[in-house]
N, C-alpha and C positions, 0 to 999 in steps of 0.2 A: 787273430787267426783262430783262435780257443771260440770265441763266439761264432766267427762264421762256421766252424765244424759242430757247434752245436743247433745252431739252425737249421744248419743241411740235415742233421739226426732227427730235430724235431718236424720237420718238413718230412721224412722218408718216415716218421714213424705216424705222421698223420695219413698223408697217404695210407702206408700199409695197414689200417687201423679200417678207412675210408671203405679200402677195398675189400677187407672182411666183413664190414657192414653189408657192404651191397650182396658180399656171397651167402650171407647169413640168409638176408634178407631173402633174394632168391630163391633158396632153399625152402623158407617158411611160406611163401607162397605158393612153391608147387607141392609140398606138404596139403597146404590148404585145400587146392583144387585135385588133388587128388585122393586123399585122404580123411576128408570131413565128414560126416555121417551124412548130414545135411543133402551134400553133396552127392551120395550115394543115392537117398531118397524122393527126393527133391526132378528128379528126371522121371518120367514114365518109359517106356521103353520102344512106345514109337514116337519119341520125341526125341528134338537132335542134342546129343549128350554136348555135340561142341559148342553149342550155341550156348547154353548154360555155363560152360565152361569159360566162354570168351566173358559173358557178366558178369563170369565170378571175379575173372585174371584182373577186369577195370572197376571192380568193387575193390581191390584190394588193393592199384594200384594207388586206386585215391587216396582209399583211409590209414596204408600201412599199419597192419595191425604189429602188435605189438603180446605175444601170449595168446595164448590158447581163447581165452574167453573173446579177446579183441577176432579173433577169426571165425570162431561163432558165430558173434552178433553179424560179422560182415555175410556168412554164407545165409543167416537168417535173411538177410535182407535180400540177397541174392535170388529165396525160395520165393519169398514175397512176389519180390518183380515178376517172378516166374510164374507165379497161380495168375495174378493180373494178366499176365497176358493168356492163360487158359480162358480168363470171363470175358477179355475182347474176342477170342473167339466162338465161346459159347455165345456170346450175345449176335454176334455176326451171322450164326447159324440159325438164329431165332427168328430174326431177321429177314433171313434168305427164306427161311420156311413158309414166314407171314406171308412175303411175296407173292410167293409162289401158288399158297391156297387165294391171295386177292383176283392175280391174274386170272386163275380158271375160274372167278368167278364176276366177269364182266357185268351178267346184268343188277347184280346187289351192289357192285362199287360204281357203276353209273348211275342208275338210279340215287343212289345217296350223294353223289356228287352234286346230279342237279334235279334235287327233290321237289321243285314246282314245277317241271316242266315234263308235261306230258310226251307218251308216245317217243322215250327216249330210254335206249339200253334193251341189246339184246344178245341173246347167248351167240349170232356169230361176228359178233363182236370181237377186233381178235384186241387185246391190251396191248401186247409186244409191241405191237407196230404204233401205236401209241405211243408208249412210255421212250420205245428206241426214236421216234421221231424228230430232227432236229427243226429249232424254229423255223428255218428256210421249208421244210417239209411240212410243217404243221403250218403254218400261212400259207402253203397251195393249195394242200385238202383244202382247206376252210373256202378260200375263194373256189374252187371248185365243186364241192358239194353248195355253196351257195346260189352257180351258175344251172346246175342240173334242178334244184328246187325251182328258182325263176322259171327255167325254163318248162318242168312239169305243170307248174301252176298256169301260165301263158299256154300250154294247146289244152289244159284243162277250159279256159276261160272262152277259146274259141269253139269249142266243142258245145256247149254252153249256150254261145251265141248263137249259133246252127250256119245255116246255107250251106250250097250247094258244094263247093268246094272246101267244106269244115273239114272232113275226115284228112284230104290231103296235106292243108294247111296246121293242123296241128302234128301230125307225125312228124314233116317237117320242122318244127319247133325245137321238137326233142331235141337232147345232146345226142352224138352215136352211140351211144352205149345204151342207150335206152332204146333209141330208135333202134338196134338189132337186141335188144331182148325182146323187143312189142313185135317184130317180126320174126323171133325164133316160135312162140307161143301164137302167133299166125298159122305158123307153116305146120307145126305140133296139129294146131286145129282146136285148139283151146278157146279160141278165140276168133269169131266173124274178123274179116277185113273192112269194118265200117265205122263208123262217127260213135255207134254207140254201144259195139264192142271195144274202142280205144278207149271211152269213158269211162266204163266199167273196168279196164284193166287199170287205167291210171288212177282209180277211186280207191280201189281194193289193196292193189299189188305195189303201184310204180311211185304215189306220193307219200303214204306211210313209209316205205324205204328214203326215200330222198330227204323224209321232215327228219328221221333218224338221222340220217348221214350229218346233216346237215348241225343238227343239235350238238350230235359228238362231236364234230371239228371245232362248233362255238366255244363250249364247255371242255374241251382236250386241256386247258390248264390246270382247271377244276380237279378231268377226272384223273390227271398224273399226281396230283396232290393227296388224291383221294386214297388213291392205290398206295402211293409210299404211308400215308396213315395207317391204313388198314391192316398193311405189311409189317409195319413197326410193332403193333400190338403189345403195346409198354405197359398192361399186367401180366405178362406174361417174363417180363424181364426186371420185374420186383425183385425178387429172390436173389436176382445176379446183380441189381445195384447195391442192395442190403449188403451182401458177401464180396463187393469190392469197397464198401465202405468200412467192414472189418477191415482188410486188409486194410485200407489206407492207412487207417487207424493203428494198425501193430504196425506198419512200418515206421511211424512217425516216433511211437514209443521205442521201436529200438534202436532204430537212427539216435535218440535224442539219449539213451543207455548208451549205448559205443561213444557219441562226444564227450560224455560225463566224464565216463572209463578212461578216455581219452587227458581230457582237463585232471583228473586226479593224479594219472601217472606223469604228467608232465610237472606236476606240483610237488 
């Protein structure tokens, strides 16, 4: 009987032993998030103080620190995480900026995309529509501006040829979109209604637009590749690989301090 009352004792005094641990413990963790220097400094003030706070509660939860210093190293690490994820967003912004200067500049990121080939990139150019393109979109363009080229070249070729019925037979050729551009600049009066006012427009105006169109559709992998290149502009984000490679770097050293701290006091 002597024993089993001493087991029930040693049992209710581990427990209540168990459970001052965990209230201690508690305590010295909301100590820590609320009261670390670090912790203080470590937030800028349009940034969200709970978000930090939530890194800090499961930095703490893992390493259960143990003393003032064990809480330290854990909120150092906490700051760490914290500037890193300042450099993914600085770098995201570098980023977005490169973009942004690529896009408005259509005929330097085409022409560099596809630098042997002439008569290709021009300022109304739009990228967007490009880059947002899905491949089902970008395989119609392409068959499409290739259908308008053919067909430019075809009443170029009968026009060419000549006879009596040339002028009608090539207009006809057209795709519509051409055939009412050749007939808005008709009606303007820019332009005779004959064999060799069509030629003259399709020389000048209607197949340098179409061999463009036609080039960008081909090369649209080319030039989307082009554009996130140019966008990137990775000397300009030296600085920020350098200064997340510090960080890695201290975090590793004081990760590898707090296990030490860690292995000592357990020793």
């Amino acid at each position: 009987m002597q024993t089993l009352e001493n087991d029930a004792t040693a049992v209710a005094c581990a427990v209540s032993d168990s459970d001052t641990s965990i209230a201690s413990y508690a305590t010295v963790r909301f100590n820590a998030m609320k009261h670390g220097i670090l912790s203080r400094l470590a937030v800028l003030p349009h940034e969200d103080q709970t978000e930090f706070d939530d890194l800090l509660a499961a930095l703490i939860d893992e390493h259960r620190p143990a003393g003032a210093t064990e809480r330290h190293l854990i909120e150092e690490l906490a700051a760490i995480i914290w500037r890193k994820r300042r450099v993914l967003l600085a770098e995201g912004a570098k980023i977005n900026e490169g973009l942004k200067s690529a896009v408005n500049s259509p005929t330097s990121v085409i022409k560099s995309a596809a630098p042997f080939q002439r008569g290709i990139g021009g300022e109304s150019t739009d990228l967007r529509e490009i880059m947002e393109g899905t491949p089902e979109e970008i395989a119609e363009r392409q068959r499409e501006a290739a259908l308008d080229l053919a067909a430019t070249q075809k009443a170029a070729a009968i026009l060419r040829k000549g006879g009596p019925n040339a002028y009608i037979k090539a207009r006809m050729v057209l795709i519509q979109e051409s055939r009412d551009w050749w007939d808005q600049h008709v009606a303007e009066e820019e332009y005779p209604a004959t064999a060799e006012g069509l030629a003259e427009f399709i020389r000048i105006s209607l197949e340098p637009i179409c061999y463009r169109l036609a080039k960008e559709a081909e090369f649209t992998p080319a030039i989307k590749a082009q554009t996130l290149g140019e966008g990137l502009r990775a000397h300009l984000l030296e600085k920020l690989n350098r200064y997340e490679t510090h960080l890695d770097r201290k975090f590793e050293r004081t990760l590898a301090m707090l296990l030490k701290l860690k292995e000592l006091r357990s020793a």
